[in-house]
N, C-alpha and C positions, 0 to 999 in steps of 0.2 A: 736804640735797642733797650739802654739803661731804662727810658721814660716809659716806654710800652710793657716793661716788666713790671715796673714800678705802678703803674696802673692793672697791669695784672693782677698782682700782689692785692690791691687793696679791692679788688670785685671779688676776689676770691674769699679775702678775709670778713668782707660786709657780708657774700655769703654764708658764711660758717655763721657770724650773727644770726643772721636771718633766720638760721636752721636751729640756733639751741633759745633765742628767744620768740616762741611762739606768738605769730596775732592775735591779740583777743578776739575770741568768738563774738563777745558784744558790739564790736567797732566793727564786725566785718559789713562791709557795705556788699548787698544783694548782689548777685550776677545778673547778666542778661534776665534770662532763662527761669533765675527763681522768680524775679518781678512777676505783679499781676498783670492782667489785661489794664486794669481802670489805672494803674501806678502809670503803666508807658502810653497809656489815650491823656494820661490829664499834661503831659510833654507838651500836646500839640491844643492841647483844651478844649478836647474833642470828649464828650459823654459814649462812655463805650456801655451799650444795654443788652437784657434780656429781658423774652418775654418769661412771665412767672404764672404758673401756676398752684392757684393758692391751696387748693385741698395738697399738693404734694408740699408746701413749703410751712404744713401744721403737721404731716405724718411724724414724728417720731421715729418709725420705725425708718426712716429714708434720712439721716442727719446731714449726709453729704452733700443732696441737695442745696438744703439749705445754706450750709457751710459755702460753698462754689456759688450760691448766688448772691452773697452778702460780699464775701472776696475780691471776687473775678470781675463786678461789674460798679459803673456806679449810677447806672439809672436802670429803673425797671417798668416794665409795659404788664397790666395786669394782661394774661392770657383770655379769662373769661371774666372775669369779676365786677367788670365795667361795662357789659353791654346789655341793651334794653332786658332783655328775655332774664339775666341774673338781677339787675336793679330793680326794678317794677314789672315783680311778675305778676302784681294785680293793680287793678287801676288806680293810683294814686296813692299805692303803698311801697314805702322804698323800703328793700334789705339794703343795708349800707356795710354788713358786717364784716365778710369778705374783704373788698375793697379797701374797707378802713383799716384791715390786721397788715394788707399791702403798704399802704401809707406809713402804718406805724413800723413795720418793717425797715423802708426806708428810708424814715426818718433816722431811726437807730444807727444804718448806716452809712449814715448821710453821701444819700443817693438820692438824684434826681426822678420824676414820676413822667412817664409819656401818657396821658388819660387816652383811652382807647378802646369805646369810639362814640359816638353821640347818637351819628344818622348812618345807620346801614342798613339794607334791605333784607338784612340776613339775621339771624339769632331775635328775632321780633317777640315780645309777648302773645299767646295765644288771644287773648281777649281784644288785642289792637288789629291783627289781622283777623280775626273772624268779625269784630267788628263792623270795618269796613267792607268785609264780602255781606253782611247779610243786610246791609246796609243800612244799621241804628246807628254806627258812627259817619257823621255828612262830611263832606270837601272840607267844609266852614270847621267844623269840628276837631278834624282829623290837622289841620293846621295847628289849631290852637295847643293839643296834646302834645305835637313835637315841640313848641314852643315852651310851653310848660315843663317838659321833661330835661330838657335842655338847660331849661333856666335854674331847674331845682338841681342836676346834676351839676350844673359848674359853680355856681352857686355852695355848694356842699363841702365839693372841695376845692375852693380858691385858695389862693394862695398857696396850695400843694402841690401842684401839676405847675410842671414847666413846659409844657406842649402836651396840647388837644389834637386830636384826629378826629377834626369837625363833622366831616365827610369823609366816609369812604366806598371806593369801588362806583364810583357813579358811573363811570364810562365802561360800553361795551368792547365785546370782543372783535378784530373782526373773523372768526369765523363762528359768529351771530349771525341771525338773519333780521334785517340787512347786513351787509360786510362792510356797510358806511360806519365807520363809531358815530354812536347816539348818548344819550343819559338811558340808561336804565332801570329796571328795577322798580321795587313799590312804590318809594315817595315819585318818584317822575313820573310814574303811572298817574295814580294818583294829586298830586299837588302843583306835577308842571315844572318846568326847571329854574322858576322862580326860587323853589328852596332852599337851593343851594345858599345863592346870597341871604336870604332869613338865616340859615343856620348857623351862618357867620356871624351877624349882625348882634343873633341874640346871644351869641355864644362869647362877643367881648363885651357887649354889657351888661353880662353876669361874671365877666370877670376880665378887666381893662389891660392885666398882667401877662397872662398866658400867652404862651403862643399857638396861631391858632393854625392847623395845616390840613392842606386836601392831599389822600393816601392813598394809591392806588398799586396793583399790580402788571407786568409786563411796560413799564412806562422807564427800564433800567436804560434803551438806546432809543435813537430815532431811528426809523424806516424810512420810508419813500417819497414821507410829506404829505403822502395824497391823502386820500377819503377814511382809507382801511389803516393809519398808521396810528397807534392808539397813542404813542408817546405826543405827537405833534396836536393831534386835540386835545388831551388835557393842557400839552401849553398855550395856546390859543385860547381853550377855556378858562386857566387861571389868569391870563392876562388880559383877557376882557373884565374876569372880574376884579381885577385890580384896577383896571380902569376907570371903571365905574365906580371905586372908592368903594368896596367892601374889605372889609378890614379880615382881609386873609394874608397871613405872614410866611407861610410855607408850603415845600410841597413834600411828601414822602414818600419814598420810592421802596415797595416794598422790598425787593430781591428776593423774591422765590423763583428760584433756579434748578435747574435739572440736568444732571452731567450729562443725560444722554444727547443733550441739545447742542447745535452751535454754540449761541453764546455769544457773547462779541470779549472786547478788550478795553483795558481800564480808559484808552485814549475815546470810546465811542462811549462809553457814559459820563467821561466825564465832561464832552461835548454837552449833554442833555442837564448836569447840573450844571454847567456856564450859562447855559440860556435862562433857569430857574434864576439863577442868583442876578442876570443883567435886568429882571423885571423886578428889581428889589427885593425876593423872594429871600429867605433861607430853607438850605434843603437838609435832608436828612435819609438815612435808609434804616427803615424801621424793620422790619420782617425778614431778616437776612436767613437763607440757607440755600441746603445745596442736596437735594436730596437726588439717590442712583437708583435704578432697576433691581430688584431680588431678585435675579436669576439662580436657576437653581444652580450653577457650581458656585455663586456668593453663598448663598444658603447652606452647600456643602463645606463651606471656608477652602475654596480653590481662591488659593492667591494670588493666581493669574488673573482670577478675574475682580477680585477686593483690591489689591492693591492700585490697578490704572483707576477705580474707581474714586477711591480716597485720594488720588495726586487731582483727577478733576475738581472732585470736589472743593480740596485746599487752592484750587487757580481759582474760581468764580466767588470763592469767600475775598480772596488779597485783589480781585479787579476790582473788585465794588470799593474795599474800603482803600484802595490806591488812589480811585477816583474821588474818594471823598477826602482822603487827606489834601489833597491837590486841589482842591476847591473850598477857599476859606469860610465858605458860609453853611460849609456841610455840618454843621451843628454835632450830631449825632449818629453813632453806627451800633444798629440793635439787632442783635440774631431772632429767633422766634422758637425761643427755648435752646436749652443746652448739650442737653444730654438724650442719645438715643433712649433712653429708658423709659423717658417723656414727652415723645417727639408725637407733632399731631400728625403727622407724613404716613407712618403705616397705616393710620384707620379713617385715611383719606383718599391715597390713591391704591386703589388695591386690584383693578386692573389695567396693564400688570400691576404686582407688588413693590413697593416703593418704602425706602430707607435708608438707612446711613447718611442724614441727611443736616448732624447737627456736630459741634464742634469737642463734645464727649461720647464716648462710647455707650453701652449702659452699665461697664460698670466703673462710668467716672474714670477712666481714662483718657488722656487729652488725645485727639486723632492729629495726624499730620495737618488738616484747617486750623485748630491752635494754633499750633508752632507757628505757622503759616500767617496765620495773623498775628501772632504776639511778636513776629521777626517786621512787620511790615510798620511794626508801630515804633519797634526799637529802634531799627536802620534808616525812617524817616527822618530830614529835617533841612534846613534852610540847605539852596534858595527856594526850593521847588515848594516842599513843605513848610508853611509858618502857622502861627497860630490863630484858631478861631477868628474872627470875628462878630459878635456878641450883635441878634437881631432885635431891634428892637420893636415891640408891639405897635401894630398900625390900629390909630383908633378912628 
């Protein structure tokens, strides 16, 4: 009893210390909770990103933004500022402007760059697609352009981009017609599905370093394997063209998700990044969110109906990046913007209306997806979770 008192005695007394000599506020080492995102991703050495958009990241009048995308992340995906229709909005005239204030952005905070995107069928200059409809630009032609453009865009910025998004969106739906996934879109129209490997090709030797990946959406689980299962043909398609020795490094998987959906579980995609990573691939999930239905008692702020929507939301942000921590070649996890105040989800699905789809409110509030992912990066770690493994450029 003497020894237990006697040890009483002295927790008591170390408390009373404790209590009249203060911690210094400078030595206190951060909490969980206060950590950024990019502090508890670099744990596992994992690039935590956002996509950025640049007219909102020169506003002035918006400083938070900026503030929450220099902080919170440490790689950034230009939103628009990199694709054909903002680079060369006339024929062999590049605006670089945009994109380079991105660059210098992230350089400042030294943060990695995801380039995105080279070849997509969407956001095209008017002059390339009218072009080819009235038919002054030829087959012969229309090859040459995407090579050229390609060449001068990586080219440009070598050495600043740590992963290109060579191609994206080639593969169909299937409720396309046919419901077979095919290649789709302009260049397939047009050039054949030889492009793909060209765009690879020309895309490391205009720059030997980068990594170079094919990016798609719906491609987060497998299906059924058959004809219609769009995740099982891009793997098929990327690993035929790894076979063939085209120098494509990765694949990225966008995660645009929708609470009103099924869904699967972090054990079915991270199925589909083991298969990416057994063809020597590293993977990534570039385009993450989660966006719900505007119903109107959301719209009214009925909390019966916002709140199960925000707990979905925060499950399909922590299965994607559960599945990526667990998979050591998952490189990178980028959401596609931050904050509802600049979500591209409202003025994209609007029947029905569509939001709440990013991991800030609008007004820069953190929603339960936050916490949700900044808990999933804190409580990860050996054996399940280790760190990175660093892809190296196939030449």
């Amino acid at each position: 009893m003497k020894r237990f008192l006697t040890v009483g005695t002295t927790v008591l007394v170390l408390a009373g210390v404790s209590n009249v000599v203060p911690v210094n506020a400078e030595e206190r080492h951060p909490t969980v909770a206060e950590q950024s995102l990019r502090a508890l991703a670099a744990r596992h050495g994992l690039a935590i990103g956002t996509a950025v958009d640049v007219d909102v990241l020169r506003d002035a009048s918006d400083p938070q933004y900026r503030a929450l995308a220099a902080s919170q992340f440490s790689s950034v995906t230009a939103e628009n500022a990199m694709k054909w229709e903002s680079l060369e909005p006339t024929r062999g005239t590049y605006n670089w402007g945009p994109a380079d204030e991105l660059i210098d952005f992230a350089r400042k905070n030294k943060q990695q760059v995801r380039g995105h995107v080279l070849v997509w069928q969407n956001q095209l200059p008017t002059w390339l697609t009218q072009g080819v409809g009235d038919g002054t630009i030829s087959k012969a032609q229309l090859r040459d352009i995407l090579r050229d453009h390609i060449t001068a865009v990586v080219k440009h910025f070598k050495g600043k981009i740590s992963q290109w998004d060579v191609v994206n969106e080639a593969a169909s739906d299937p409720w396309d017609t046919p419901s077979s996934i095919h290649l789709k879109g302009f260049w397939a129209q047009h050039l054949g599905p030889g492009y793909l490997a060209d765009a690879f090709r020309w895309a490391r030797a205009a720059d030997p370093n980068a990594l170079l990946f094919y990016n798609d959406y719906n491609i987060e689980a497998f299906g059924d394997r058959g004809a219609s299962d769009k995740t099982w043909y891009v793997y098929n398609m990327v690993r035929q063209l790894r076979a063939s020795g085209v120098p494509i490094d990765g694949v990225g998987s966008q995660g645009h998700l929708g609470t009103q959906y099924g869904n699967f579980d972090a054990f079915q995609a991270l199925e589909v990044l083991d298969a990416f990573s057994d063809l020597g691939l590293a993977t990534a999930f570039t385009e993450v969110d989660a966006r719900s239905q505007m119903t109107d008692g959301v719209r009214a702020g009925d909390s019966n109906e916002i709140n199960p929507r925000l707990q979905a939301s925060a499950s399909n942000y922590s299965v994607l990046l559960q599945a990526c921590l667990a998979n050591r070649h998952c490189l990178s996890y980028t959401v596609w913007g931050f904050t509802d105040r600049h979500s591209w989800v409202p003025g994209w699905f609007t029947d029905p209306p569509e939001g709440l789809a990013t991991l800030y409110d609008e007004s820069y509030r953190p929603k339960r997806a936050y916490n949700t992912v900044k808990a999933d990066l804190a409580f990860s770690g050996p054996p399940n979770v280790l760190p990175r493994i660093p892809q190296k450029p196939r030449r």
